[in-house]
N, C-alpha and C positions, 0 to 999 in steps of 0.2 A: 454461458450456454443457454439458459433460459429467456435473458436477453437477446440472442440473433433467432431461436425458434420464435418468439414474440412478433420478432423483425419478419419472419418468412411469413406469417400467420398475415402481419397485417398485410406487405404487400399481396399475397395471394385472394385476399379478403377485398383490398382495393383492386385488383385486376377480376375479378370475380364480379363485382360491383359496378365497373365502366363495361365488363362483355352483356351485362344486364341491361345498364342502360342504350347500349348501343344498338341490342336486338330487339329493345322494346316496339318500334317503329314499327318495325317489319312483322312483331307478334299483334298490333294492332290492325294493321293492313289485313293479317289471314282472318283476324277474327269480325271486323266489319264487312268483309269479301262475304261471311257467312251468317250476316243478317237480312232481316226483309226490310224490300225498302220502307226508308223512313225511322228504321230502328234508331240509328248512328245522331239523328236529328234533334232527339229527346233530351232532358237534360236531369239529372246528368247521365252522359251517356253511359251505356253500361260496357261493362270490360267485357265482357262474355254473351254470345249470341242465346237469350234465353229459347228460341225456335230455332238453331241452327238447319240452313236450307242452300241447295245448289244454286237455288232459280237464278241468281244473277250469274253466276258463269253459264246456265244455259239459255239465260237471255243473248250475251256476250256472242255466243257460238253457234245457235240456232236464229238471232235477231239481227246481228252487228255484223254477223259474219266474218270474226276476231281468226278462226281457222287458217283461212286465207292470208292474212295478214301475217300469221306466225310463221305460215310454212314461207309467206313473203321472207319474211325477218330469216327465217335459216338458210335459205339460197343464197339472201348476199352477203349474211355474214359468211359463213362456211366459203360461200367464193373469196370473196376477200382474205380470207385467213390462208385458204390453201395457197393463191395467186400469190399473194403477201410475203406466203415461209418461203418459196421458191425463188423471188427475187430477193428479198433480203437477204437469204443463208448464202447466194450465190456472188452477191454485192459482198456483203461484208467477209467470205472467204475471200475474196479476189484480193479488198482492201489490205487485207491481213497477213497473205501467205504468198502471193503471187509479184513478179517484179515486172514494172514498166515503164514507160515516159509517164509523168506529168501525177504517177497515183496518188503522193503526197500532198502536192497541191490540188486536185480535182477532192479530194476527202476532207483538204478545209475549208474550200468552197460548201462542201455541201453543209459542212458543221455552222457557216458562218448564214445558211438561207434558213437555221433553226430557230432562228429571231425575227423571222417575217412571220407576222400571224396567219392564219390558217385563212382567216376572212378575205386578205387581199387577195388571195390565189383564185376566189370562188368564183366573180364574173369573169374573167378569160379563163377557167376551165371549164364554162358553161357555154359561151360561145365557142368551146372546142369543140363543146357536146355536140350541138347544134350543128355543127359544119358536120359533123361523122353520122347526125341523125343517130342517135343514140340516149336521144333525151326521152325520158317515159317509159325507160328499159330496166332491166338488171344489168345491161352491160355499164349504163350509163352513172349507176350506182357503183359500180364494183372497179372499172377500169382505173378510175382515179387514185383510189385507196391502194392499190397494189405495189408501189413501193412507198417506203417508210425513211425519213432519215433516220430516225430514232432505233428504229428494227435492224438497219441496217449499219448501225454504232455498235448498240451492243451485240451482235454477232459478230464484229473486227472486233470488239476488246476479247471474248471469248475464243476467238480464234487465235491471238496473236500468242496463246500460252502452248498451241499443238507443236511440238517440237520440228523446226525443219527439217533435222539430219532425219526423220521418220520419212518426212516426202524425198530428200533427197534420195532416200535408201530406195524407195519404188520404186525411184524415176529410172535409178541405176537398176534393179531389175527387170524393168521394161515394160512397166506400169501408165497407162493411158491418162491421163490428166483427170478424164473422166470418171479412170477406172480409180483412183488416186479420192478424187471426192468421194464418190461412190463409197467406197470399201474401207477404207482409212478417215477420212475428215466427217462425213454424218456421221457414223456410232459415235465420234468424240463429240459434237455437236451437239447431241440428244437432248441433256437437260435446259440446254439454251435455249434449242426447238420446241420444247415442252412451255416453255417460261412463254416465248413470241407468239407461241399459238393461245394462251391463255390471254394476254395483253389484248393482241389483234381481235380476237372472237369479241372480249367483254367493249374495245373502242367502236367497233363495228358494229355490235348489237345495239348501243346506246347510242348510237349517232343520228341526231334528229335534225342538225341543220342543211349538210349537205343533198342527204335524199326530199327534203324538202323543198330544196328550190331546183331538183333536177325531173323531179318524179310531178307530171301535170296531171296525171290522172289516178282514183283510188285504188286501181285494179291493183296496181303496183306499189301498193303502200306497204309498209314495213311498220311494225307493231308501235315505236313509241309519238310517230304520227298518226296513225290510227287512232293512239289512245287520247293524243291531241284533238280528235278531231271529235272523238267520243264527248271529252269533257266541254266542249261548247255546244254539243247536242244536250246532253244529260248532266248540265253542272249542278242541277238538285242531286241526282241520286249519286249519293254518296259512295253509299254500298258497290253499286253497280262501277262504279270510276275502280274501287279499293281492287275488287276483283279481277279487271283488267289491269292492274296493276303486278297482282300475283301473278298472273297469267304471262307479266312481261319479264320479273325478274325470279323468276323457276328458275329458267331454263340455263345463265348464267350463274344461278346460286349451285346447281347442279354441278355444272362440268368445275368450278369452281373449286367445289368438295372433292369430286373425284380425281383433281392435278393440286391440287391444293400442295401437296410432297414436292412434287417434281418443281412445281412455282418455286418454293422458296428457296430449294435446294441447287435449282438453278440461278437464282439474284445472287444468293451467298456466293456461289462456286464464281460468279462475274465479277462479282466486288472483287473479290480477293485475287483471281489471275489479272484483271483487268488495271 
């Protein structure tokens, strides 16, 4: 008996131990965001801001004009994400529940183009861009990301557990295909939608190569190029970088916390029907 309490002490002591070292990082970043410049440079540096002060986030947002950027950064993520849940939840029903020529093999085609890198797809969808004039846009950031093969898997493994005789039983009451998604297939889909919109928002948020080579001008910058562009302007000020940093992973740490339940509670419920 006193040997397994032992045994829970110590793993809860080592997982206690690795949540410490993990969030160290990220308690570094707030507390350098909250020095003056120059503080971070001394040696040794000190753990704690001894004059804790705003100035470099209102340097960031009165100087940089980092605002613009953000609300940049929430247009296409949020586009994305919503554009994203609508084709994938509708793909991967179709995949999963629905019968026609060729769905089997057009679904291992798509599984089998999840081994092409990302990289190769990027000059022909950039001289796509080009040809629709839509480079320099939000549309030109956002159009490409809207389907997912991956988004669009695990909503057909989630889907393939919704029992048919259910749809079949609509379809015999005279139930609309539409009215069938609709009413019957999203509520069961919820914690899945919860999961894809968590995934999608945090891939979108943090995606620095694509809107980089689509996006020519700063109007239209989104936050972790901004911040790029910050750090070759001001690679002395430390502080000043740390803060827009905070500034870029809030907003993620946030919704984060707030589905944090529904995330995991929808991977578990996919592993397991899936």
């Amino acid at each position: 008996m006193k040997s397994s309490r032992a045994a829970v002490w110590g793993v809860n002591g080592l997982l206690a131990l690795l949540a410490l070292l993990a969030l160290f990082p990220l308690f570094w970043m707030l507390s350098v965001s909250l020095m003056p410049l120059g503080s971070a440079s001394t040696f040794p540096p000190p753990l704690l801001p001894l004059h804790p002060t705003l100035a470099n986030y209102r340097a960031l947002f009165v100087g940089a004009d980092l605002g613009r950027y953000l609300l940049n950064s929430l247009i296409v993520s949020g586009g994305i994400t919503l554009g994203s849940l609508a084709c994938n939840v509708l793909a991967g029903y179709a995949f999963a529940k629905l019968r026609y020529a060729g769905r089997e093999r057009t679904f291992n085609l798509l599984l089998g183009a999840l081994v092409i890198p990302t990289q190769v797809a990027m000059m022909p969808l950039f001289l796509l861009a080009r040809e629709m004039h839509i480079v320099n846009s939000y549309a030109g950031v956002i159009l490409p990301s809207l389907a997912s093969i991956f988004g669009i898997y695990l909503v057909r493994q989630y889907a393939r557990a919704i029992p048919t005789e259910m749809l079949e039983a609509a379809r015999i009451d005279g139930a609309s295909e539409f009215r069938i998604f609709a009413r019957v297939v999203l509520p069961l889909l919820k914690p899945i939608i919860l999961t894809l919109t968590i995934l999608t928002f945090l891939t979108a948020w943090n995606d620095f190569m694509w809107p980089l080579i689509v996006l020519t001008g700063s109007s239209h910058y989104t936050l972790p190029i901004a911040l790029a562009s910050l750090a070759r302007q001001h690679n002395q000020d430390v502080e000043m970088l740390m803060a827009g940093s905070m500034v870029t992973v809030v907003p993620v740490l946030v919704l984060f916390l707030l589905l944090q339940r529904y995330y995991i509670q929808g991977l578990l419920l996919g592993s397991v029907k899936g």
